[in-house]
N, C-alpha and C positions, 0 to 999 in steps of 0.2 A: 959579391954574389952569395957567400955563404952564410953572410950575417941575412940577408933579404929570405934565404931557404929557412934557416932558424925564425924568422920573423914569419914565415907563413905557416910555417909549423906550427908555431905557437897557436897562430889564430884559429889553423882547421883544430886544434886541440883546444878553443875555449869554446866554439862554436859547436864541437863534436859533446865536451861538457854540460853547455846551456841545453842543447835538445835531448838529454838523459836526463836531466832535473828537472828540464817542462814534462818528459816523458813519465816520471816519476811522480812530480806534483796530480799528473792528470790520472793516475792509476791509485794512486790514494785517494783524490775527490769519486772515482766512481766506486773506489770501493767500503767509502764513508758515506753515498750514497746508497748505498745497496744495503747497507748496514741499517742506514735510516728506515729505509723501504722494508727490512725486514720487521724492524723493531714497531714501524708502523703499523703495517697489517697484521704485528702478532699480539697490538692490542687493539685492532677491530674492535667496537664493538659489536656483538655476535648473537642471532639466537640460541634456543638449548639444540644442539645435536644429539647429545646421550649425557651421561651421568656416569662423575666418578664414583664408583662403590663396590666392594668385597661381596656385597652378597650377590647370589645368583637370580636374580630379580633383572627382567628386561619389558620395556613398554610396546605393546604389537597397537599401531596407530592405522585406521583406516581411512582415506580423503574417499566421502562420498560429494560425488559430484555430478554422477549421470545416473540413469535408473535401471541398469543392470540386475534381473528379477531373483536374485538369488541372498537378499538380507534373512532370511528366515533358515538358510543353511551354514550361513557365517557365525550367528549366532547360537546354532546347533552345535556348530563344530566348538566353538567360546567354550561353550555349558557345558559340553563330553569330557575337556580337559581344566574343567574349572578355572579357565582364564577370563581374568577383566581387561578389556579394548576400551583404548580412545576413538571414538568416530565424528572427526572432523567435516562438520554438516554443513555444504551451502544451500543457503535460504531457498534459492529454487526447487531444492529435492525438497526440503524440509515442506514446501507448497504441497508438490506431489506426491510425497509420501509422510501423510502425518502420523500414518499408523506404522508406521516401522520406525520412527525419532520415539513412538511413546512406547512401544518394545524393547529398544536400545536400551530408554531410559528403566526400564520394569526390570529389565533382566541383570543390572546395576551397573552397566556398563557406564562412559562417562560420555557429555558430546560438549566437543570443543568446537569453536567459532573457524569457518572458513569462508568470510564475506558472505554476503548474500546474492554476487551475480558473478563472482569467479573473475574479478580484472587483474590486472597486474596493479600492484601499490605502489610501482617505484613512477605511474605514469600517471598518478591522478591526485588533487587536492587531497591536505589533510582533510576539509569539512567531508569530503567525499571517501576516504578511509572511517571517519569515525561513524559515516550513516551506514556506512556497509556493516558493521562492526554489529551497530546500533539495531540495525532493523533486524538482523539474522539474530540476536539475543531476546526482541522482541516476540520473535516466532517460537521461540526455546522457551522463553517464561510462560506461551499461553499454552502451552501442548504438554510443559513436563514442572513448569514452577518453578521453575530452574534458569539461569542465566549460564553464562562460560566464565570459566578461569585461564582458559588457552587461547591461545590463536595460531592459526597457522597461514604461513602466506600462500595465496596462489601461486600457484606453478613453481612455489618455492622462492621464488623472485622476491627480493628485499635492495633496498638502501638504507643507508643510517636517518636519513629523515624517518621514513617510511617506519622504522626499526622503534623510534622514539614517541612517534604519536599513536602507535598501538601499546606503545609502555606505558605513557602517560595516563593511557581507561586503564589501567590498574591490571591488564593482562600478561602474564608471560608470552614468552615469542618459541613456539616450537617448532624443530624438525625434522630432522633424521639423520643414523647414519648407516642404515640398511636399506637398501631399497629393493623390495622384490620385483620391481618395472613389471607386476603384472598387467599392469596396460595392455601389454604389447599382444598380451594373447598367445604367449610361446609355449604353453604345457606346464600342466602342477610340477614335475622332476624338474623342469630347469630354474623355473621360478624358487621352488623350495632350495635349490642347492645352494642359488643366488645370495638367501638370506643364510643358511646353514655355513655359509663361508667365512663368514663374516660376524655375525653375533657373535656378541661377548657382553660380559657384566654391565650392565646399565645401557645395555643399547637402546635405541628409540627405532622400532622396525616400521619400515612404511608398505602399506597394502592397497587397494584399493576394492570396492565392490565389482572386481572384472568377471570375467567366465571361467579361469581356470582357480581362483583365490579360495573356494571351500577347500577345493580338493591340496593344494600348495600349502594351505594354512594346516591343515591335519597332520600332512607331513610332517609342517615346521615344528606342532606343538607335539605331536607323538615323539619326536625325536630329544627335543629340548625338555622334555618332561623328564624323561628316563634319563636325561643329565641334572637331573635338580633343579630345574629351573621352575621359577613362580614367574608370574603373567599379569603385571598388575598394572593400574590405569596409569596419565599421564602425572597426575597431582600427589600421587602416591608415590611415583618414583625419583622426581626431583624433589630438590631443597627447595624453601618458599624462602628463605633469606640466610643472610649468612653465608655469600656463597661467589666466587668469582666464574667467572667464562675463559677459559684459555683457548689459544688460537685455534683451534679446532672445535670449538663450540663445545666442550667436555664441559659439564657443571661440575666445578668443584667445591666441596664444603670446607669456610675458610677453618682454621684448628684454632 
């Protein structure tokens, strides 16, 4: 009987060892999984979000997209604090308003490509990315002789195909990593504070032509001014090469 006791002993002791070893093997594979999934997604390839750089220099980016009547106070407000803006223009406005794309352009501001009917690119053919690309550059070249060096995606919306065949026309992919959501229509004080939180050296700030954007953007620049901050376009504040993307979309210049 006591040899039979020792003998089941043993067993619930190799059986109790096997399930701490499968236990074990299975906490190593998800955690060599995880590791993967990190090391993955922390080389995404990525558009620009901001920019590594010491100096105090930030890009304030506009997505025009609907026809909100106040371009000629945005642009005021630009001029008062001697800043230059990116204004990412879809082709339909650029229809409706030729005279405010050829003021943008007058007043030395820059306009970057924002498709010309506003879809999402992760749901539509490459040939159907390059003619959106295509036709809204076409609109730019007869109004200002000018084509784009940027692009930016609708709604922000990207995949890595989507990512490549807007590389491929020889464009950068920009975005942001301030967002004022003045969409939303919530008041210049909370819109400004929004970005005031947030900025720092090489940010990329995102605006839009909404109802409360002169008055939120005055704020932003009266404040950031009187901290040394310059306001310069989007081509101006990133590298054109020479430069890697780290997992947060930060452009870094390689050394």
């Amino acid at each position: 009987m006591e040899g039979i006791e020792i003998f089941k002993g043993e067993k619930r002791f190799i059986i109790t060892l096997s399930i701490l070893m499968i236990m074990g093997l299975t906490i190593i594979g998800i955690s060599s999984t995880s590791t993967l999934q990190a090391f993955s997604q922390s080389n995404k390839k990525l558009p620009i979000y901001s920019v590594a750089t010491k100096e105090k220099k930030i890009a304030i980016t506009f997505d025009t997209t609907w026809g909100e009547d106040n371009m000629d106070e945005i642009l005021n407000v630009l001029d008062k604090y001697n800043a230059k803006a990116t204004f990412y223009v879809v082709g339909l406005w650029i229809d409706d308003f030729p005279e405010e794309v050829k003021e943008i352009d007058k007043r030395g501001h820059e306009l970057g490509n924002h498709s010309n009917k506003h879809p999402n690119m992760t749901t539509i053919s490459e040939e159907k990315i390059i003619k959106e690309l295509d036709i809204t550059d076409a609109k730019l070249l007869d109004i200002t002789d000018k084509t784009s060096k940027t692009f930016r995606f609708p709604e922000g919306a990207f995949n890595d195909a989507a990512l490549d065949i807007v590389e491929k026309t020889g464009r950068k992919c920009i975005q942001w990593d301030v967002d004022s959501i003045d969409w939303k229509g919530e008041g210049s004080e909370i819109e400004a504070e929004r970005v005031l939180k947030k900025v720092k050296e090489g940010s990329i700030v995102l605006f839009h032509n909404a109802r409360y954007t002169p008055q939120s953007l005055t704020i932003v620049l009266e404040k950031l001014s009187k901290e040394g901050y310059e306001f310069v376009t989007i081509t101006d504040l990133i590298y054109d090469d020479e430069y890697k993307i780290d997992g947060n979309g930060r452009q870094i210049k390689n050394k």
